[in-house]
N, C-alpha and C positions, 0 to 999 in steps of 0.2 A: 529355350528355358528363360525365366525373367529373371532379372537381375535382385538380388535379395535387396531389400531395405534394411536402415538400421530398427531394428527392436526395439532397444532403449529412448532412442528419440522418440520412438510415437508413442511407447508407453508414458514416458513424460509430456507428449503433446495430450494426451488422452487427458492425464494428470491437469495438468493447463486448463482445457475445454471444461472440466470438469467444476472446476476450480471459477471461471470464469460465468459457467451457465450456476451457479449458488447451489452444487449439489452437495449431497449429504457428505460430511468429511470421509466418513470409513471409506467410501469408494474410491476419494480421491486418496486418500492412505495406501489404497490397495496397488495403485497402479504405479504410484511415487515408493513405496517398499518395493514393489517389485524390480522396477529399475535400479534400484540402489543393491539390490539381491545380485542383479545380474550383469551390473557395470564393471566390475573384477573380472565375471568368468571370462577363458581364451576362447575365442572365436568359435575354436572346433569342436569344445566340451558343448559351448553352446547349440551348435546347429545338431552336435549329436543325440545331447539329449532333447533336444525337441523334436530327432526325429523317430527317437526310441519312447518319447512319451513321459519320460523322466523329471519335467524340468521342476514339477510339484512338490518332490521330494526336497527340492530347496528351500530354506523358510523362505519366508515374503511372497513366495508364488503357486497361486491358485489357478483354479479350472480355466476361469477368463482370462486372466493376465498370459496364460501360459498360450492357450489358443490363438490370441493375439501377436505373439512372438512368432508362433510358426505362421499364421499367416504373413507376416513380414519377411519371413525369412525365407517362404514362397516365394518373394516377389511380388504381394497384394498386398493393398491397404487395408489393414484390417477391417473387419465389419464394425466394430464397436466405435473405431473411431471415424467411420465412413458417416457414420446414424447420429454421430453427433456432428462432423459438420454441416450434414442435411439440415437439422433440425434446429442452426444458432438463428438468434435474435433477429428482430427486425432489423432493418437499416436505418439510417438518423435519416431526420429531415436534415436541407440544404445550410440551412445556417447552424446546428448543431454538429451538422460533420466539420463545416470549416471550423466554428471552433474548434475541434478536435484537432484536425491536421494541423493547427497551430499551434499547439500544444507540445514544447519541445523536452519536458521531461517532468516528472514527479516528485512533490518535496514535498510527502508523506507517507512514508513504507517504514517495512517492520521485520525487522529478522529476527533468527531462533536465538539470538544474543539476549533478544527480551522473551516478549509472546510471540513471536512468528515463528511458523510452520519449517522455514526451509534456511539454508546458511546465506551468508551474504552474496556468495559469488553465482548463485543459483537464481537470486533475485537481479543479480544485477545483466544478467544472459538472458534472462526474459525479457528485461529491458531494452536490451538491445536488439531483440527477435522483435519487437515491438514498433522499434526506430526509436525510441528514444535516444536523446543525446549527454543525459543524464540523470541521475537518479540519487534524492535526498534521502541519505540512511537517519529513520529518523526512532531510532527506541528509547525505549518510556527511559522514566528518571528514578533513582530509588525509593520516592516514597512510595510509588505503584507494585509493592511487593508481589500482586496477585501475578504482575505482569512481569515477575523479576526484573525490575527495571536496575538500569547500570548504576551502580555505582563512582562515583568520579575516579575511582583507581581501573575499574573494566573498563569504563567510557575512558581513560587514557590507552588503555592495550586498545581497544575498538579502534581507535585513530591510527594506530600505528597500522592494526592488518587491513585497514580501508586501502591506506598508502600502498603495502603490498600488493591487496587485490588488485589498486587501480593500475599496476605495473604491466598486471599481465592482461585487461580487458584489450579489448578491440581498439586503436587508436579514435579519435573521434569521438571518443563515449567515456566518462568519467560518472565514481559517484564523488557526491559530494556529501561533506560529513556533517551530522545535523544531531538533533536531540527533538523529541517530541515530551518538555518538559511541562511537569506537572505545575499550575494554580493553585497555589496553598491559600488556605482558609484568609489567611490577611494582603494575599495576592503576592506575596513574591512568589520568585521561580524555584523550582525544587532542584537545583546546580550551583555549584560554584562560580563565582562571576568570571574567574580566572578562564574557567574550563567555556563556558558560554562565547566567551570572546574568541577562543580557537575556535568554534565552529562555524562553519560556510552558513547554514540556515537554522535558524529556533521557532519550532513550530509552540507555542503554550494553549495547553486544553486544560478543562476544570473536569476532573476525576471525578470528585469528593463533594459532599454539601452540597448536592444539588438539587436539595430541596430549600437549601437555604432562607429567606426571607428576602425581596426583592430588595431593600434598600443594601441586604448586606450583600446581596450576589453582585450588583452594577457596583459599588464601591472595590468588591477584590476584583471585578473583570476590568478597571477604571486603573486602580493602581497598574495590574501588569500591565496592560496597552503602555501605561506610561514608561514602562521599562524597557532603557535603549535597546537590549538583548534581545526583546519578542519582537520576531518579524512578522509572524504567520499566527493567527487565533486561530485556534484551533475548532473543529465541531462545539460550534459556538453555544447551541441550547442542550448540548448533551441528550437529545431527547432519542429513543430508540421506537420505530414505527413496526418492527416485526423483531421476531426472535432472533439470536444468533447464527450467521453465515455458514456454511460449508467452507473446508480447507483448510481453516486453523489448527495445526496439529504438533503447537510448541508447549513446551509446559507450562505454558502460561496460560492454555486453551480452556481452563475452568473462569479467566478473566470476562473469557466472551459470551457467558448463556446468559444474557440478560436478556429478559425479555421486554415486553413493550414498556416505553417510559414515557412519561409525559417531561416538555420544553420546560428546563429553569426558569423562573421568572426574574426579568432584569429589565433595567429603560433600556431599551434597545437605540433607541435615537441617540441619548447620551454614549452608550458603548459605540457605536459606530460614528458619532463625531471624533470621537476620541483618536477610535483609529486613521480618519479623513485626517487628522492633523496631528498625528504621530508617524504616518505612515506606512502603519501597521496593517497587513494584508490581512481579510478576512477569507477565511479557508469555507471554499463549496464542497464538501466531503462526498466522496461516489459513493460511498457503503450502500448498497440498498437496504439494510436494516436500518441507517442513520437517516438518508436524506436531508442532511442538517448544513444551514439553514434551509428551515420551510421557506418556498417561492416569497412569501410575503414580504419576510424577513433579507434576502436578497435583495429585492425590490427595494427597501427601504434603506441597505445601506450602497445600496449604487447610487442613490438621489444622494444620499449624503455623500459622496464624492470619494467612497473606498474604492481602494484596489483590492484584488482577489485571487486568490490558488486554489485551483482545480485540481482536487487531491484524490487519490482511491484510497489514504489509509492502508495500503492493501500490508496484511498477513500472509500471503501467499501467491505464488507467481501469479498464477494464472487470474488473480485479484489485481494487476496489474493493469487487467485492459479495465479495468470499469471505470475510467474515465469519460468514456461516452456515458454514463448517466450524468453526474455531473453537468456532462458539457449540455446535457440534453436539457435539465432545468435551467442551468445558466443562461440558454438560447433562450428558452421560454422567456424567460425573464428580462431579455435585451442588453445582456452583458455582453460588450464589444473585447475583442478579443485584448484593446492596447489597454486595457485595463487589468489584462493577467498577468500575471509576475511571472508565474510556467509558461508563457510566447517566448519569453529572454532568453539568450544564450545563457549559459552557465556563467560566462564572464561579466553579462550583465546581471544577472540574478546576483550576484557575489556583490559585485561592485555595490548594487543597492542594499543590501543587506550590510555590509563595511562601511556605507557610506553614512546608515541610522544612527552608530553606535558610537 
């Protein structure tokens, strides 16, 4: 007879896949409830009623989800998630993979603290299924109310339970605590300087106005760059190439149905001088709804002598791996890898970031 598998992990790998290939959220909803349905039950409620046919009668789990468990608990890998590993992505070309496997952790994610889908320590276990070596918690700032973003009394509780999570992860593998703060209309940052200075990474994006007028958009993108506290510019032309992702499923998931947006208009020369000599890392965001910067726009602040971070933005684990898109433009592009901030150890990445401000 074969040896049962666990249920729960592949219903969360399923979750993952799902998550990662940009499927519709309800699906990846379905298989991420399920598991959290059925991560309490004992052992033998469980194998019982999957073998009495029962397990439906549980909220969270339905026909698929449930079929899936029994065949795990067969000892088979389920069909559902056999079809999706059959059927993932291409493989990178050769310079696109290396960048990737250079790539030593991510400093731009998002938990159900703000708009993402799943708790911290959920995201930070993917991370580490991943190999990363760590992982920049980065949620929005209060003016982004769509995005429930923290307030500087949450974003002090945030730090303390970062501490705790990091107590009990994997040795090896730490997050590091960050803000993804907001670009206000005259450019400062949407935090207390106080609070910005505790954290390890500040990634700053423009939310708002981004239709703004070109002299007034490079003047607020011009001041924050100059701000010791921004290390990382954020999805730099805001601009959106397809509608809203699959897997976001935090309350802040009505933040993400934007649909196509056309790139702010700013000197892009001037903003990325700015950064060349602040030393302000310009962010290559994975989203494939962002794309941001377009190639060109990369091209042009690499000649200008920026450094860069290779970000997925991700809301959700399984949005975790899409740093191979990213890495995939960046290669097109001729971005060497000692130009990424994410090559660094966490102790490097820190030290530069302490060393800005």
């Amino acid at each position: 007879m074969a040896h049962a598998r666990d249920p729960i992990a592949d219903l969360r790998r399923i979750a993952f896949l799902l998550e990662r290939a940009n499927e519709a959220t309800y699906r990846v909803r379905a298989f991420r409830s399920a598991a959290q349905a059925l991560a309490g039950l004992p052992a033998a409620e469980l194998t019982e009623r999957a073998g009495n046919g029962t397990l439906t009668e549980l909220a969270g789990v339905g026909d698929v989800t449930a079929r899936c468990v029994a065949e795990s608990l067969a000892g088979e890998e389920p069909v559902y998630l056999r079809r999706l590993v059959a059927t993932e992505g291409s493989d990178l070309d050769a310079e696109a993979t290396a960048l990737r496997a250079a790539l030593r952790g991510d400093c731009h994610t998002h938990s159900d603290w703000s708009d993402g889908g799943s708790p911290i320590e959920e995201m930070a276990l993917a991370a580490v299924e991943l190999g990363h070596e760590y992982l920049v918690l980065t949620d929005h700032s209060p003016r982004l109310t769509v995005a429930r973003g923290l307030t500087a009394e949450r974003l002090r509780r945030q730090l303390d339970h970062v501490a705790q999570v990091n107590a009990a992860l994997p040795e090896g593998f730490r997050i590091l605590t960050g803000i993804e703060v907001d670009i206000l209309a005259d450019g400062s940052l949407d935090q207390d300087d106080d609070l910005l200075a505790r954290l390890d990474v500040v990634v700053g994006s423009v939310h708002s106005g981004l239709k703004d007028e070109r002299s007034k958009m490079t003047r607020r993108m011009l001041k924050a760059v100059a701000n010791p506290h921004l290390d990382i510019l954020g999805h730099v032309t805001g601009r959106m190439v397809s509608s809203r992702p699959a897997g976001v499923t935090g309350p802040g998931d009505r933040g993400h149905r934007a649909r196509t947006r056309a790139e702010s208009d700013f000197d892009a020369d001037a903003v990325f001088a700015a950064c060349a000599e602040h030393d302000t890392a310009v962010e290559i965001n994975s989203r494939p709804e962002r794309q941001d910067p377009p190639k060109r726009l990369i091209r042009r602040a690499l000649e200008a002598g920026c450094r860069f971070a290779i970000n997925t933005d991700a809301h959700a684990p399984g949005q975790l791996d899409w740093q191979r898109f990213g890495c995939e433009r960046a290669a097109l592009c001729g971005v060497p890898a000692d130009r990424v901030v994410n090559t660094w150890s966490a102790e490097q990445l820190v030290a530069w970031t302490h060393d800005r401000t």
